[in-house]
Each structure stands twice: as structure tokens, then as C-alpha cells.
KEGU-915975 format. One line per field, with one value per residue (C-alpha): x, y, z; residue number from 1; chain; residue in one letter. Coordinates in Angstrom, 2 decimals, padded with zeros to 5 digits. Example, Ala and Ser with C-alpha at 12.3 -4.5 7.8 and 13.67 -1.06 7.14 Angstrom:
BEGIN
c1 <- (012.30;013.67);
c2 <- (-004.50;-001.06);
c3 <- (007.80;007.14);
i <- (1;2);
ch <- (A;A);
aa <- (a;s);
END
This chain:
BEGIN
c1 <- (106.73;105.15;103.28;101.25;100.70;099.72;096.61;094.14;090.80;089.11;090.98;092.98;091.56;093.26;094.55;097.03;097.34;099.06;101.22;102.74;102.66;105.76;106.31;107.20;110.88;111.03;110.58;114.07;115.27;112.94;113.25;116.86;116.87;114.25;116.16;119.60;118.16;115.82;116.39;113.52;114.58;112.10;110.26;107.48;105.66;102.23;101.40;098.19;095.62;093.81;096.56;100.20;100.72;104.32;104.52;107.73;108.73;110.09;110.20;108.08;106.66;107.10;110.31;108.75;106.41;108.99;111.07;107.24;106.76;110.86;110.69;107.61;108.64;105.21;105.25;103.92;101.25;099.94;099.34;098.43;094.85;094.77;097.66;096.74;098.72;098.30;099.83;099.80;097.27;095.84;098.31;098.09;094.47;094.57;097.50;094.46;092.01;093.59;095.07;091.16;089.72;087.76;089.43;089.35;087.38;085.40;084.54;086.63;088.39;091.18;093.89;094.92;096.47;098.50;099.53;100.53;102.82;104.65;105.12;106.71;108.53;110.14;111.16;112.74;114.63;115.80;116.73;114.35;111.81;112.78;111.04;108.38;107.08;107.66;105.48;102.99;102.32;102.56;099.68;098.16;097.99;096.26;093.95;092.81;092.98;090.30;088.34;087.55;087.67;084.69;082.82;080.89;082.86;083.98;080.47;079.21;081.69;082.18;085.64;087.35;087.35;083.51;082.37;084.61;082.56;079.59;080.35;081.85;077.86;075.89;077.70;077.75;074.59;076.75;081.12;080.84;080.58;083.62;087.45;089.20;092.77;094.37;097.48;099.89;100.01;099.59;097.87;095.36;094.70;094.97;091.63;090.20;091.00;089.15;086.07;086.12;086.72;084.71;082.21;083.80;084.51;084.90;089.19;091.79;094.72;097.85;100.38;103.08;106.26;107.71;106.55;107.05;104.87;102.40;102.37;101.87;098.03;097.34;097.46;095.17;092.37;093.19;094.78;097.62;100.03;102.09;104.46;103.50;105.65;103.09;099.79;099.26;098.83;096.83;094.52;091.55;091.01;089.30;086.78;087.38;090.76;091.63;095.04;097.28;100.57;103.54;104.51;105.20;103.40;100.38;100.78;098.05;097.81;094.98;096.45;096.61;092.78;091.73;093.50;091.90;088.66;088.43;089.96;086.93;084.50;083.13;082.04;082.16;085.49;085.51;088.27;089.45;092.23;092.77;096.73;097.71;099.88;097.10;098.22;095.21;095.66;092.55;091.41;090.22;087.68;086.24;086.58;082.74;082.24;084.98;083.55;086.88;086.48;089.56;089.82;087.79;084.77;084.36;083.67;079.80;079.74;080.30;079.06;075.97;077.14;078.13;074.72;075.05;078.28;077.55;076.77;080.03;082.20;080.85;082.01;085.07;085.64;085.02;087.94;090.61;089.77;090.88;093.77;094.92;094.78;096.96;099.40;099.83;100.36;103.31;104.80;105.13;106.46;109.19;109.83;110.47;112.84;115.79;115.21;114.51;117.57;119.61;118.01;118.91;122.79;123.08;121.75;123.57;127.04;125.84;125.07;128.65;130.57;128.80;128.80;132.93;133.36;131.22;133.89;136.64;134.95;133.99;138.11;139.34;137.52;134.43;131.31;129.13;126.07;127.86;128.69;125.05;123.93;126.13;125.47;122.05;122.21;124.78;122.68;119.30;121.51;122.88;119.63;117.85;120.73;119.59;115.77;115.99;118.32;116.39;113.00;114.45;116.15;112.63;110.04;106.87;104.83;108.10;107.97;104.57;104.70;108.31;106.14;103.72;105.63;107.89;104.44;103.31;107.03;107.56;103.68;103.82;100.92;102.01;100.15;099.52);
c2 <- (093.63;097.11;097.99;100.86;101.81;105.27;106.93;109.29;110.89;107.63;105.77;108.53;111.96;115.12;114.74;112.34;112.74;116.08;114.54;111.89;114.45;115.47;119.14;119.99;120.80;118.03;115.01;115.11;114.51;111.96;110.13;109.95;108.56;105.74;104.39;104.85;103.10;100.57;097.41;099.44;099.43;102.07;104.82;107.56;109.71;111.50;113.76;115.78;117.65;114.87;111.30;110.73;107.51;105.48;103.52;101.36;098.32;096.33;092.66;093.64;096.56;096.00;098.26;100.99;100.84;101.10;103.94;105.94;105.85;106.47;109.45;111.13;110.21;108.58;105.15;102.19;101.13;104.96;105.00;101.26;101.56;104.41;102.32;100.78;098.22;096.93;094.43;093.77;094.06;095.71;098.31;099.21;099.58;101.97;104.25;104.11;105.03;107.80;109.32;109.02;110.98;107.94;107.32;111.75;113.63;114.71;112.27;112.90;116.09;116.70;118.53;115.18;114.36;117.32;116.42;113.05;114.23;116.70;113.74;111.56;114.32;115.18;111.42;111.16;114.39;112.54;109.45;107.32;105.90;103.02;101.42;099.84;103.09;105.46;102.56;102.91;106.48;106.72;104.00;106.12;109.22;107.51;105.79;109.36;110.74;107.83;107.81;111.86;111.70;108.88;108.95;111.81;111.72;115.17;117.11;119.48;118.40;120.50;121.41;122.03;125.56;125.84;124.41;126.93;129.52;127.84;127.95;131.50;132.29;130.66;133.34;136.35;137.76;138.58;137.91;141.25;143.15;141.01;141.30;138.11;137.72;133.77;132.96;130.89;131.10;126.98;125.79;125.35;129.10;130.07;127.79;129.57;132.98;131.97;131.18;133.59;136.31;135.54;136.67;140.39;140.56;144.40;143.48;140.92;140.13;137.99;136.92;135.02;134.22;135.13;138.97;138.32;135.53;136.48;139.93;138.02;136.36;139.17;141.40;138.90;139.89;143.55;142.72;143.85;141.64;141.56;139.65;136.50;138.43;140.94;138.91;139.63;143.87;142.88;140.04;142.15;144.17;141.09;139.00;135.97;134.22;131.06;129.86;126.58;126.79;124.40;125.80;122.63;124.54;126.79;130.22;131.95;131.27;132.08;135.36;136.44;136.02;136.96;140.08;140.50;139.72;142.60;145.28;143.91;144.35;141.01;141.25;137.93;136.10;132.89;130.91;127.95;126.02;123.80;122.59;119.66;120.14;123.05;126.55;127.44;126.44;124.02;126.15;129.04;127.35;127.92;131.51;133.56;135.07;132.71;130.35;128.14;125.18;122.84;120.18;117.22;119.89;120.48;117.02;117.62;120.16;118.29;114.65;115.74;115.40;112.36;109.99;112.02;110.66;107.22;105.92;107.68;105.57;102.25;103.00;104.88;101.48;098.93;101.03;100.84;097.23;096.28;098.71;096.50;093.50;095.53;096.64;092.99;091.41;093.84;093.32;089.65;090.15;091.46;088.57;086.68;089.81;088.15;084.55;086.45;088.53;085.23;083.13;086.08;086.26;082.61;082.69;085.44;083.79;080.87;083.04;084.98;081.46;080.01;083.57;083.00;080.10;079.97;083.18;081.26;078.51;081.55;082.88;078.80;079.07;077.28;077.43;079.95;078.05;074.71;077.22;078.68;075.64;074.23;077.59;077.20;073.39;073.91;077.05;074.73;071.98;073.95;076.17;072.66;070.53;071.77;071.87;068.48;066.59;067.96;066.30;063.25;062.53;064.26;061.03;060.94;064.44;066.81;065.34;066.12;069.14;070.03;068.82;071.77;073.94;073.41;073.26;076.52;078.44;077.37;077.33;073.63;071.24;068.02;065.45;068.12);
c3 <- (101.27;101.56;104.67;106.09;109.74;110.70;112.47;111.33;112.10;112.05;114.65;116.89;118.24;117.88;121.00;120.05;116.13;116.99;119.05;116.07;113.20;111.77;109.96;106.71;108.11;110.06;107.75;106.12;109.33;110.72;106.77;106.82;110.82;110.32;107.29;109.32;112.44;110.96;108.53;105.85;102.10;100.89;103.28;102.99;105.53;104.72;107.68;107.68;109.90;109.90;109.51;109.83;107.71;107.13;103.78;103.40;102.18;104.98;105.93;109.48;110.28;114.09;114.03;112.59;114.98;117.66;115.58;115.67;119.00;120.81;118.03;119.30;122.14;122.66;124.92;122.45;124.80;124.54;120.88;119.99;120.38;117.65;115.46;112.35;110.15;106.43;104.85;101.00;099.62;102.52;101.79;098.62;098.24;101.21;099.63;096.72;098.89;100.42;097.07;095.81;098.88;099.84;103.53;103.61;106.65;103.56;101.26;098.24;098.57;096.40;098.85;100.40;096.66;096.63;100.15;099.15;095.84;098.56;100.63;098.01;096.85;100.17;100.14;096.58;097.82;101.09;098.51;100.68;097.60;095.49;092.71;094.59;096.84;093.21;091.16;093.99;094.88;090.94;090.44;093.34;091.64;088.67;089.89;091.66;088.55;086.96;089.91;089.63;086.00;086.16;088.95;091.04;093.80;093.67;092.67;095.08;097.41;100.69;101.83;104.92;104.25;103.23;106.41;108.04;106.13;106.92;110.81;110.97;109.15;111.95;114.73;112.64;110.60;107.30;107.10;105.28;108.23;109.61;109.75;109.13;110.35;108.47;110.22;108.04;104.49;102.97;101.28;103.58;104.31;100.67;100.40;103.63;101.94;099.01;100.40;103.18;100.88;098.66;101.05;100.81;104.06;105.77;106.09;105.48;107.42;106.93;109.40;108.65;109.86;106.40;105.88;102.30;101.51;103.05;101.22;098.40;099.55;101.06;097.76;096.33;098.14;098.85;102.42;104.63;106.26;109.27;110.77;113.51;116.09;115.92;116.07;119.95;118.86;116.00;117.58;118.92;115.93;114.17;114.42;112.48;113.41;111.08;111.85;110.21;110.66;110.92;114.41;116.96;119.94;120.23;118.65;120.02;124.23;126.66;128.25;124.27;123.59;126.66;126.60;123.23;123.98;126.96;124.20;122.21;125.18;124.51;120.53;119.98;118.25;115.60;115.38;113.51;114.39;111.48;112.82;114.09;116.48;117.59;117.17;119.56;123.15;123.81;126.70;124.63;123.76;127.59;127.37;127.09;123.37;122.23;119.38;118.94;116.56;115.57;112.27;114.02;114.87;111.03;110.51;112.02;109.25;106.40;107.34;105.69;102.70;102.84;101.94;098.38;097.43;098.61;094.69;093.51;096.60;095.30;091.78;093.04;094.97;092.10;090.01;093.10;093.93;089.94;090.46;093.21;091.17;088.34;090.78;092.73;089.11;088.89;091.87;091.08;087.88;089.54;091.93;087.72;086.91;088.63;086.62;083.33;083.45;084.20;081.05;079.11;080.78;080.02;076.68;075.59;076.79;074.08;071.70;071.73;072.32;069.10;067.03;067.75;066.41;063.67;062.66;063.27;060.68;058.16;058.37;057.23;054.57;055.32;052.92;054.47;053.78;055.75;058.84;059.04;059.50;061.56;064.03;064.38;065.03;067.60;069.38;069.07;070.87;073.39;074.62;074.64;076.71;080.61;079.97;078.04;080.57;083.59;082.19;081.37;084.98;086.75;088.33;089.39;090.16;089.38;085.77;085.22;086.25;084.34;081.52;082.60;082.93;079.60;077.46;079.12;078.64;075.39;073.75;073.14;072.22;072.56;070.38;067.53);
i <- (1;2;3;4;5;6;7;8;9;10;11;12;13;14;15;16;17;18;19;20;21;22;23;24;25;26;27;28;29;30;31;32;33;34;35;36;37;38;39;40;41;42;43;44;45;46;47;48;49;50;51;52;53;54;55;56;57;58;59;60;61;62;63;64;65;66;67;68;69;70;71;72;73;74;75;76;77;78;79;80;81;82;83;84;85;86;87;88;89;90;91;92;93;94;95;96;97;98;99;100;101;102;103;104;105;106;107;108;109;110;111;112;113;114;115;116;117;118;119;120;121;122;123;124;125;126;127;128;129;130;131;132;133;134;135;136;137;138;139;140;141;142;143;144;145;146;147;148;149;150;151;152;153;154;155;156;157;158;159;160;161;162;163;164;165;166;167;168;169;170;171;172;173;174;175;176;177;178;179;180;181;182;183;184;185;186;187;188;189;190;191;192;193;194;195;196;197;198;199;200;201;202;203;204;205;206;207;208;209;210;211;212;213;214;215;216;217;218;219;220;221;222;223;224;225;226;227;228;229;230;231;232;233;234;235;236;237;238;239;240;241;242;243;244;245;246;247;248;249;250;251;252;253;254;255;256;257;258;259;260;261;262;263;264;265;266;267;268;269;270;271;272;273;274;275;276;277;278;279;280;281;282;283;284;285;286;287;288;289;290;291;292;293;294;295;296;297;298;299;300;301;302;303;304;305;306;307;308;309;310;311;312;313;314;315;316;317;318;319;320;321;322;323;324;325;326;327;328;329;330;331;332;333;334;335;336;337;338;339;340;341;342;343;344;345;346;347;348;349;350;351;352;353;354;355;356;357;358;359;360;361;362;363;364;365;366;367;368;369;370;371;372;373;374;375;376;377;378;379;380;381;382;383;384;385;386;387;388;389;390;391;392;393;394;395;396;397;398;399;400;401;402;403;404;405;406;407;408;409;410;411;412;413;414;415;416);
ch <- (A;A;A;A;A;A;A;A;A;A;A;A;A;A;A;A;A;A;A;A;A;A;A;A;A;A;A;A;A;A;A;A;A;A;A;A;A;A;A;A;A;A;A;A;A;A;A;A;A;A;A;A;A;A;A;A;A;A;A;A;A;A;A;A;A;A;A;A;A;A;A;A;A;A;A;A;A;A;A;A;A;A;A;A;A;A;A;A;A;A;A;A;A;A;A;A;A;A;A;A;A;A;A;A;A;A;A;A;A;A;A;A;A;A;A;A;A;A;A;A;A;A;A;A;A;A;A;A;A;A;A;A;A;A;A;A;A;A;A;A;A;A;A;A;A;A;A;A;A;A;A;A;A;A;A;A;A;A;A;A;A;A;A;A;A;A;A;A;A;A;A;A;A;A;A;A;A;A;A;A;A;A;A;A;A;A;A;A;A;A;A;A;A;A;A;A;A;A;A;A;A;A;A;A;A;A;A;A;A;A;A;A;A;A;A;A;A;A;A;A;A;A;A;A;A;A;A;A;A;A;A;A;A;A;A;A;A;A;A;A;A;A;A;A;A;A;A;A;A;A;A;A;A;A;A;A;A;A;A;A;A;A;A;A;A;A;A;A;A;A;A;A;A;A;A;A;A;A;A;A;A;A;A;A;A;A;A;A;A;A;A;A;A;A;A;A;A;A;A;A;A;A;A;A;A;A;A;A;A;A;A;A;A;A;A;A;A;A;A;A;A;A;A;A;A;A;A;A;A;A;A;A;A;A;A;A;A;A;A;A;A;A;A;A;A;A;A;A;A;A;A;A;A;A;A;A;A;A;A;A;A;A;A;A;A;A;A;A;A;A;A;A;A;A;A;A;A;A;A;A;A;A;A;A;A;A;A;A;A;A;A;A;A;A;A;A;A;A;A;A;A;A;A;A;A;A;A;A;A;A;A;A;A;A;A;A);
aa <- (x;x;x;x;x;x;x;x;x;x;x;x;x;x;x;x;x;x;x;x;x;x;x;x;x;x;x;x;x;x;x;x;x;x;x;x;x;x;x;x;x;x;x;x;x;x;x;x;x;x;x;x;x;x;x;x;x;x;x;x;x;x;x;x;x;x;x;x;x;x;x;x;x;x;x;x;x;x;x;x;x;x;x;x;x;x;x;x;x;x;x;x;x;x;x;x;x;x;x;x;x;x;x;x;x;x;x;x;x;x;x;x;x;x;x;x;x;x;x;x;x;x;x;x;x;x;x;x;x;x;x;x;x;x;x;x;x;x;x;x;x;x;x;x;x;x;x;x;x;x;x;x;x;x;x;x;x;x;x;x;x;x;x;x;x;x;x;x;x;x;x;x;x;x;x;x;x;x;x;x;x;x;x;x;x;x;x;x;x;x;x;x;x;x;x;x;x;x;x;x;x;x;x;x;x;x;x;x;x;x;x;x;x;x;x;x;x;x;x;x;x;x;x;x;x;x;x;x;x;x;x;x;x;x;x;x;x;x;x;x;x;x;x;x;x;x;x;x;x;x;x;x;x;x;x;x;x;x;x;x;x;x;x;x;x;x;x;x;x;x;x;x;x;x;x;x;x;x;x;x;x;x;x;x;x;x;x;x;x;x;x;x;x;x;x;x;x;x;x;x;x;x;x;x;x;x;x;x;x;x;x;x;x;x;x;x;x;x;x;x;x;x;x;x;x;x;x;x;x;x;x;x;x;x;x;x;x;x;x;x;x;x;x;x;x;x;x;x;x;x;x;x;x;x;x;x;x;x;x;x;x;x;x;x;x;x;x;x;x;x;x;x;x;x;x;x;x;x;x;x;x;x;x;x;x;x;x;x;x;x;x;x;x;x;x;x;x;x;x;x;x;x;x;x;x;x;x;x;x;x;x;x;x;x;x;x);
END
């Protein structure tokens, strides 16, 4: 059975989604201790900004719950208000749903896909996906794929990053009188940097834990970069902060901006805090000429959007709600894989016992034509014996439907 239980920004506020999500360098480890500690064949973690979501193919998904929670270190009671479950086929036309953009902050965006191949890759690395989770997140990525390909759900769309853009424009008359410092260097700042700079903004900055990487995006758009050490030197110099990192506590601390804001004599400072856990301690936000706007803040920004995509989710719906159907039909074909492959075993045995001695015949001398015959006869005889015997000695209801079943398996029209 494959499950899903997670939380995102529908059902939990930041508040506690930061508190469950798990870090790119920390999901080997938590993959590899839910598999070792709970009975769960197949297991794969999606953790965003805005969800962290389990898929795994369990019999319950009660100890997963439990392994969630003593992990996080989060009492159960604490996060089961914000704790969803699914089910099959609950399940698998939410894995759909999120792959499409349809259960996104922002109705159809297309970074949550590439978030979703890194987290199936991460657990084909760890050796925690088996058939079931690969032929699912693989259906997934399909059916995203279709519902882009066919439907409007990605026109005009507005992003994350372009409602950043949007806010930082409300505080300041024109970015290009503005220096922009993007701490990190994801994928989630490289969009920022694209948009923001594509405003020509009067400087770029990039701090990064890794010097060189973020060298590298910061040469795209004629920047410097520094190391994170450095940020608190560096802070009041600009005037647009946009920070998503991977860090497990707050980067940037309310002695740090406030410091920064009285080198700045109170020019005014935007920042956007688009980590989860926050790299921006919450009470910056209360400091005077501080604008300070985190990931569920956004969401006023680009709910407007919404009404105009509402034609393209019906469709985009429609198309994952047949994909379901596709991908339950496959999933019990396989539950017939085990019976097939044992007709076949057993076949095959009667095959090679009657191939043998119909050689044996052939090497006496036999007539060729005599032994041919005789093979097939025997084969016919043999493949028929169990089905043949098992109808005659059924009674009552289990005949009829043997009967059923045997015209059904073998094409039969009795009567013809």
C-alpha cells in the first residue's frame, strides 16, 4: 500500500513547517533511519519552503507518523492538527497533484518538479525506492509533463521570486537605484537573481558559505561575492536582503540588523526570507524601516492570480484523475505477477518433461511424425488435467463461476 502524510502551506503555518523540514544534508540520514527503525518497504521525503511530505509503501502509516514526530523531536499531539494522511488512491493522485503544481503556493509553478526529481533521487541514492515509489514519481513526472504540455496552467504564471520583485517595488521608487545582497546560492536565489536583476539594480551581492559557488552567480550578473562569515560587515551596505539557505538556525539575528540599520541611519531595508527553517529571526520584522517578509507573506502576492488559471486546473484535473485510474490498473496487475510467473514455472516444467521424452522416443527410432503427435497430445493432456479436474469436482456457485472464469482466461464461447 503506498501512503502519504506530510504538511504544507495549506494545513500547517510556518511556524511549525520549519520545524519538520529536513535539509538537503540531512535526508540520507533521516532515509536510511526510518527504513532501519520502521517495518516500510519503500520510502521518499519531499521537503520544501512550503511542505515536507513522506511517500512510502507501508502496511500503516501510523509508525511513520511516530518516526516524524520522535525525529523532530516534535510531540505527536503538537503536529496532528497540521498532519495529513492519504491512502491509495488518495495518494497517488496527490503525488500528481503536487508534481503538476496544482496543490503549489502558486498555482502551477514548475520549481516544485525539480524539487521532487532531487527528492527521488536522494532516495534511489540512499537505496530507499523500489518499484512501486520509482513507477510512481515516474508516472508523476509525466503526467506534469501532459498537464503543462496541454493545458494553460503555466501562462503568465507568477513565481515566488516575481512577487518578491513585486514587493521589494512597492517600498522603493525604482530597484535600480538599489543594492541587492541574495544569501544562498539554490536554486531558489538563482530565480531571485534573475528577476531582481533583471531590474539592473545599482549592485549585486553573493554570500555563500561556499566562496566558490557563489562566484560563479555572481559573475552572471556582474556581482561580487563574499563569504557568509562575512555577511554581518557587509549587511548595511544594501538595501535589498533575499536570503534561502539550508542553514538549521537563523543566519541573520536581531543585534545584526539592527546594528545595520543605525550604520544605514534608517534608509529603509527589504528582506525576504524565503527558508524554512527561517534564516531571519522573526523579530526583525518589529524593527522601524525593516520591511521583512517570509514564504507564507508572498502568498497575498500572488493569490491574484489565481481566478485566471481556474479553467486550466479543471482540465489539469480531468488528465490526473485518468492518470490515477492508469496507475491503480498497474498496481493490480502486479498483485497477478506472482500467479503469472507460477503458470509459466509450471508450464514450463511440462514442457521440458515432455520435450525429454519425446527425444528419448526420436533416439529408438521412432517415426518422427508418430512422436509429434504423440507430444502435443500428451502437452494438451497435461496443461488441461488441473483446470479440467477442478471443474468437474466444483458444486453449486464455485462451478459457475470456475466456468467464468475458464471462458474468460481461455476466450471460450461455449455453445458456438
Amino acid at each position: 500500500m503506498i501512503f502519504t502524510l506530510g504538511i504544507n502551506h495549506h494545513s500547517a503555518p510556518l511556524a511549525i513547517r520549519e520545524r519538520v523540514a529536513f535539509g538537503g544534508e540531512k535526508l540520507p540520514h533521516a532515509l536510511a533511519d526510518l527504513m532501519r527503525s520502521q517495518p516500510v518497504r519503500e520510502v521518499a521525503i519531499l521537503s520544501t519552503c512550503n511542505r515536507t511530505e513522506i511517500y512510502c509503501a507501508a502496511e500503516t502509516p501510523e509508525m511513520v507518523i511516530d518516526w516524524l514526530s520522535r525525529y523532530h523531536q516534535v510531540a505527536r499531539g503538537e503536529l496532528a492538527p497540521y498532519l495529513y494522511t492519504h491512502d491509495q488512491p488518495a495518494a497517488i493522485r496527490h503525488a500528481f497533484r503536487v508534481a503538476s503544481g496544482l496543490d503549489s503556493m502558486v498555482i502551477g509553478e514548475p520549481q516544485i518538479l525539480g524539487q521532487m526529481k532531487d527528492a527521488v533521487r536522494a532516495a534511489e541514492q540512499s537505496g530507499t525506492l523500489g518499484a512501486q515509489l520509482h513507477k510512481l514519481f515516474q508516472r508523476s513526472f509525466s503526467v506534469a509533463k501532459e498537464v503543462r504540455s496541454t493545458t494553460a496552467i503555466g501562462a503568465n504564471i507568477v513565481s515566488m521570486a516575481a512577487a518578491a520583485v513585486h514587493l521589494a517595488e512597492r517600498i522603493f521608487e525604482s530597484i535600480e537605484e538599489q543594492r541587492i545582497i541574495f544569501i544562498g546560492a539554490g536554486e531558489m536565489i538563482e530565480l531571485c537573481a534573475a528577476h531582481f536583476c533583471a531590474r539592473q539594480p545599482k549592485g549585486v551581492t553573493i554570500a555563500n558559505r561556499t566562496l566558490e559557488r557563489g562566484r560563479g552567480l555572481a559573475e552572471r550578473y556582474q556581482g561580487t561575492a563574499i563569504r557568509l562569515d562575512d555577511l554581518a560587515e557587509h549587511l548595511a551596505r544594501h538595501d535589498i536582503v533575499v536570503s534561502c539557505t539550508a542553514a538549521p538556525l537563523p543566519i541573520i539575528g536581531l543585534g545584526m540588523v539592527e546594528r545595520a540599520v543605525k550604520v544605514r541611519r534608517h534608509r529603509p531595508m527589504f528582506m525576504v526570507d524565503l527558508a524554512v527553517p527561517r534564516d531571519i529571526e522573526q523579530e526583525v520584522g518589529d524593527l522601524d524601516d525593516v520591511f521583512l517578509y517570509t514564504v507564507d507573506d508572498l502568498a497575498q502576492v500572488v493569490e491574484s492570480g489565481l481566478e485566471s488559471r481556474q479553467a486550466a486546473v479543471i482540465e489539469a484535473e480531468a488528465i490526473i484523475n485518468h492518470r490515477v485510474a492508469d496507475f491503480l490498473g498497474w498496481l493490480s496487475a502486479r498483485d497477478t505477477v506472482p500467479v503469472i510467473r507460477s503458470l509459466r514455472d509450471s508450464a514450463e516444467r511440462m514442457r521440458r518433461h515432455e520435450l525429454e521424452h519425446a527425444m528419448k522416443l526420436l533416439a529408438r527410432g521412432e517415426a518422427p511424425e508418430k512422436v509429434v503427435e504423440q507430444l502435443s497430445q500428451r502437452l494438451t493432456n497435461k496443461f488441461l488435467h488441473a483446470p479440467t479436474q477442478t471443474l468437474n469436482l466444483a458444486e453449486g456457485g464455485d462451478r459457475s463461476a470456475l466456468q467464468l472464469a475458464a471462458s474468460r482466461l481461455f476466450h471460450l464461447h461455449p455453445g458456438d
